[in-house]
C-alpha positions in Angstrom: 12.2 -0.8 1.2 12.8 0.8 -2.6 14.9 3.6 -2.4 14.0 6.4 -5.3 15.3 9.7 -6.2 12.8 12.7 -8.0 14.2 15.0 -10.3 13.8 18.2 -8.9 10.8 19.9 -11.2 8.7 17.1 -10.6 9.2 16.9 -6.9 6.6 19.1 -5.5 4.4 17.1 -7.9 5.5 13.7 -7.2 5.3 14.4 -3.1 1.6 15.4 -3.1 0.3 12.7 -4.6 2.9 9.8 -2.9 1.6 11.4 0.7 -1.6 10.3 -0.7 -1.3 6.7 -0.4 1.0 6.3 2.5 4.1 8.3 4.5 7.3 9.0 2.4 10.6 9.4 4.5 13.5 11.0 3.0 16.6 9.4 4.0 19.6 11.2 2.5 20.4 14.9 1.5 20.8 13.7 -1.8 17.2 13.8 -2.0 16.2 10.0 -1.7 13.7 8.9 -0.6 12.2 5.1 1.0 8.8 4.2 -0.9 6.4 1.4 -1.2 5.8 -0.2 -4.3 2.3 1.5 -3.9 4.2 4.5 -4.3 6.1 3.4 -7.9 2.9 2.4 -9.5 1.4 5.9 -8.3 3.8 8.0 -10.3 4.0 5.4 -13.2 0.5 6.2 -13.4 1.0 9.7 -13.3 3.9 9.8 -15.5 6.0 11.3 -12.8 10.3 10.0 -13.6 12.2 8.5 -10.6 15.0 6.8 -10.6 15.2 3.7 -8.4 18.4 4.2 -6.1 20.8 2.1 -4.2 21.0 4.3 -0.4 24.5 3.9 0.8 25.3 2.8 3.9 24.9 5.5 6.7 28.1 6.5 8.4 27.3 5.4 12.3 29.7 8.0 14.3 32.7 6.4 15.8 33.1 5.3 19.3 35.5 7.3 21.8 37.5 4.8 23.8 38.9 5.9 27.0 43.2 6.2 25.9 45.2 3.0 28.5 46.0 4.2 32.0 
């Protein structure tokens, strides 16, 4: 998956038409977002910036180990 973050005037913009061709998810705060490359040649189309994004690694919670009798 391409990973792509939208400046924030254009999102409203850029979101409309991307849920157009197929489901967006977002998958950090930051915002970024997963896309198809459907999705890239949409906005380039449009003229809509993005900036193609590297997602870091998720932070999986840490195990609780019972302490050594």
């Amino acid at each position: 998956m391409i990973a792509i973050r939208l400046p924030k005037n254009q999102w409203g913009k850029a979101w409309r038409a991307m849920i157009e061709v197929a489901p967006v998810r977002l998958v950090a705060q930051d915002p970024i977002y997963e896309v198809l490359p459907a999705h890239l040649e949409l906005l380039n189309a449009r003229g809509i910036p993005y900036e193609v994004v590297v997602p870091g690694r998720q932070r999986k919670e840490s195990r609780r180990h019972a302490t050594p009798d």
